[in-house]
N, C-alpha and C positions, 0 to 999 in steps of 0.2 A: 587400504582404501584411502582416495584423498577425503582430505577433509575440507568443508566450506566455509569460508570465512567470513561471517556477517558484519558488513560492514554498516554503521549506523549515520542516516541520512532523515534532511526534514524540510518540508517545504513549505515554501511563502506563498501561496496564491497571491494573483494578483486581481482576481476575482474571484466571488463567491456569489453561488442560486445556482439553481437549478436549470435554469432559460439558459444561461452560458454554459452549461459544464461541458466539459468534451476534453479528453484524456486518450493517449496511443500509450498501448501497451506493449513488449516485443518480450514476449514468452520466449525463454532459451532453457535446453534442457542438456547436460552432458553424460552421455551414459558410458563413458568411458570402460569406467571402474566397473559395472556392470555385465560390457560383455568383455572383459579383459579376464573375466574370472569367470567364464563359461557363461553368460546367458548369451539371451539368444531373442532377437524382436524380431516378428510375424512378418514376412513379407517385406523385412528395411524398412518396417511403418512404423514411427512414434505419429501416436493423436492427442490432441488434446480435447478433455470434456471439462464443462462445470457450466455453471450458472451465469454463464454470459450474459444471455438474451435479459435474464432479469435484474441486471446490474445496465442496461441501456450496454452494451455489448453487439458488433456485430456477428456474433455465431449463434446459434441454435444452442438452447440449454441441454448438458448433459447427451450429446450424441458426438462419441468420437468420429463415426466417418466423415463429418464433415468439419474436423477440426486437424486434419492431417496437416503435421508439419514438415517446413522442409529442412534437407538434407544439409547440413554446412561443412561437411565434411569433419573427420578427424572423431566422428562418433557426437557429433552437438546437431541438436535439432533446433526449428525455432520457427514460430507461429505471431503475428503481430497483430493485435487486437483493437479494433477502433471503440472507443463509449462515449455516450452522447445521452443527455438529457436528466430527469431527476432522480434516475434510479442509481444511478451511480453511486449518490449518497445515502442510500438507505441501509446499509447493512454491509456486510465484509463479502467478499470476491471466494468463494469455492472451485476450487478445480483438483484437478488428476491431470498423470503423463498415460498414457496407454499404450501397448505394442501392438502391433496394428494397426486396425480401424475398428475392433469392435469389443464388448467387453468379453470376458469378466478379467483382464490380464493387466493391471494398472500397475505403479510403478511402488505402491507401497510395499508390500513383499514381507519379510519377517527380519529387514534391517533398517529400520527407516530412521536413522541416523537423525540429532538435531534438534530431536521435535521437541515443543512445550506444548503444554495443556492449553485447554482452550480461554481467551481473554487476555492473555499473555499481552498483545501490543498487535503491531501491526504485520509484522513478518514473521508469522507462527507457522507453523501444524498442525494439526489434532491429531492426537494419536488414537484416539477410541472412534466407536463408530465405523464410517466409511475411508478414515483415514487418507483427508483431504488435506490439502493445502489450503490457508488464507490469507489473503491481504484486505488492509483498509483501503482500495484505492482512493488517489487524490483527482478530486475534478476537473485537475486540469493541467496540460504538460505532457511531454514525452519522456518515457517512463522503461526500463528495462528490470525484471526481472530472470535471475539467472539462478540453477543447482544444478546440484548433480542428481543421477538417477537416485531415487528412495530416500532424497534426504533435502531439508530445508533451505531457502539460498534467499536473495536478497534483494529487495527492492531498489532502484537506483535511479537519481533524476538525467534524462539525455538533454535537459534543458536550458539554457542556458540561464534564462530567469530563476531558475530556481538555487537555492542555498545551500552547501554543506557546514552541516548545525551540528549537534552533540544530541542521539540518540534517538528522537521521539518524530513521527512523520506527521506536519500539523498542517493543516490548511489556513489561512486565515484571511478577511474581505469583509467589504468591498475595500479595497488600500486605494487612491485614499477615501475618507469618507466621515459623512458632518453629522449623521446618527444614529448607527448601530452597527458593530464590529462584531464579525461571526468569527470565534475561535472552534476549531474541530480537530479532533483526536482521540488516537484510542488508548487507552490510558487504566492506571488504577483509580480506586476511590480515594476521594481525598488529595488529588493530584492538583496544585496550585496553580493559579492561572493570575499574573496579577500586570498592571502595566504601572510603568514609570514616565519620568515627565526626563529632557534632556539633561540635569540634572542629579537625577537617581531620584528623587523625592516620587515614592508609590503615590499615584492616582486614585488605581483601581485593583480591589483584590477576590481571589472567588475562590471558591473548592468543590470541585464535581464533589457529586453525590453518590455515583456508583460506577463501577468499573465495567470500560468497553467503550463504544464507540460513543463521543460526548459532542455534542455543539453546548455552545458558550454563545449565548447573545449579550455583547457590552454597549450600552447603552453609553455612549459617549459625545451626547450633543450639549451636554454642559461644560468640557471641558474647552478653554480656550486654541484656538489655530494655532498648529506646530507640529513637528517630529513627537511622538514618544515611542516606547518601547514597547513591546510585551514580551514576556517571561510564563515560559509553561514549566512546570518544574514536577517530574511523576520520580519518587526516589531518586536515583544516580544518574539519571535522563534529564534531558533540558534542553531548552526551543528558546532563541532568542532572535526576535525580528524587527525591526521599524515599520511604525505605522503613519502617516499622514492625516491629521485631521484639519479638517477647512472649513470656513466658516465663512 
């Protein structure tokens, strides 16, 4: 079976709220490996379900027939999700692959390659339970997720704004800005958040309190006009961006 290779990605907003958010998702799914080893999908239908509609999603929560993807040939399926507004940010993305359009036939199965437990970061699985997929999406940007059937795959930015960073998916806004700096991510406890001045000399430093999805409000109308830095730092993972304050 092939195996997926997570590649680790992280991004700069260049705004943050809820009034602007809007994010394109393009769900890809490969079942090569799947039916290359006998299965078999209902009708050539892969669907997608999950919690669209209450992530500000344009599909209907949790109903594969209206989530059918199309055909790309070579066994890849793919469905492209538009999200808009404050739900975006409220909580992690759930979904399933389905064969078909209807249930109970998802793509979890008894090999579901990949996964970690739940709070893990931003591009898990859960393995208990309904045996869903999660991501943290980012509020804003064009956005590809891609796996294989039954098993975990990767968040990636099609954006051109956006950063290739070292590990951890962050948002952060309004860039620039003269009073309060929103850092978000999903992270362990105790995972450091601190900012530097051009220089290196630390500004500002903080430590989530609990593990999962965190907003960081930095209050930074006391510091003087200019570039600085911020630095997320969760274990072996690390977020490094320039920020713009104006005065």
């Amino acid at each position: 079976m092939k195996k997926s290779v997570l590649t680790a990605f992280a991004v700069l907003g260049l705004s943050f709220g809820a009034a602007k958010a809007q994010s394109t998702v393009t769900f890809k799914v490969n079942a090569d490996d799947f039916i290359n080893n006998g299965g078999t999908m209902v009708n050539g239908v892969v669907s997608i379900a999950g919690a669209f509609t209450s992530r500000g999603g344009n599909l209907p929560d949790w109903i594969p027939s209206a989530g059918a993807m199309t055909d790309l040939g070579n066994n890849v399926f793919s469905k492209t999700i538009d999200f808009t507004g404050a739900n975006i940010a409220t909580d992690s993305l759930f979904w399933k692959y389905v064969q078909g359009s209807d249930w109970p036939d998802g793509d979890e199965g008894n090999d579901w390659a990949g996964f970690n437990t739940p709070g893990d970061g931003p591009r898990t699985c859960t393995k208990g339970g309904f045996n869903d997929r999660k991501v943290l999406l980012p509020t804003s940007g064009s956005w590809e997720y891609t796996s294989n059937w039954g098993q975990c795959g990767t968040l990636t930015s099609l954006s051109s704004s956006m950063k290739l960073l070292s590990g951890l998916v962050v948002e952060m806004g309004p860039n620039p800005t003269s009073g309060s700096l929103n850092v978000r991510f999903a992270g362990s406890a105790n995972s450091e958040i601190k900012m530097t001045d051009v220089n290196g000399r630390m500004v500002k430093s903080f430590r989530t309190a609990v593990a999962g999805d965190n907003t960081t409000t930095v209050d930074v109308s006391d510091l003087k006009g200019g570039i600085y830095y911020v630095s997320v730092i969760d274990g072996s993972k690390g977020f490094r961006a320039p920020v713009v304050i104006v005065k």
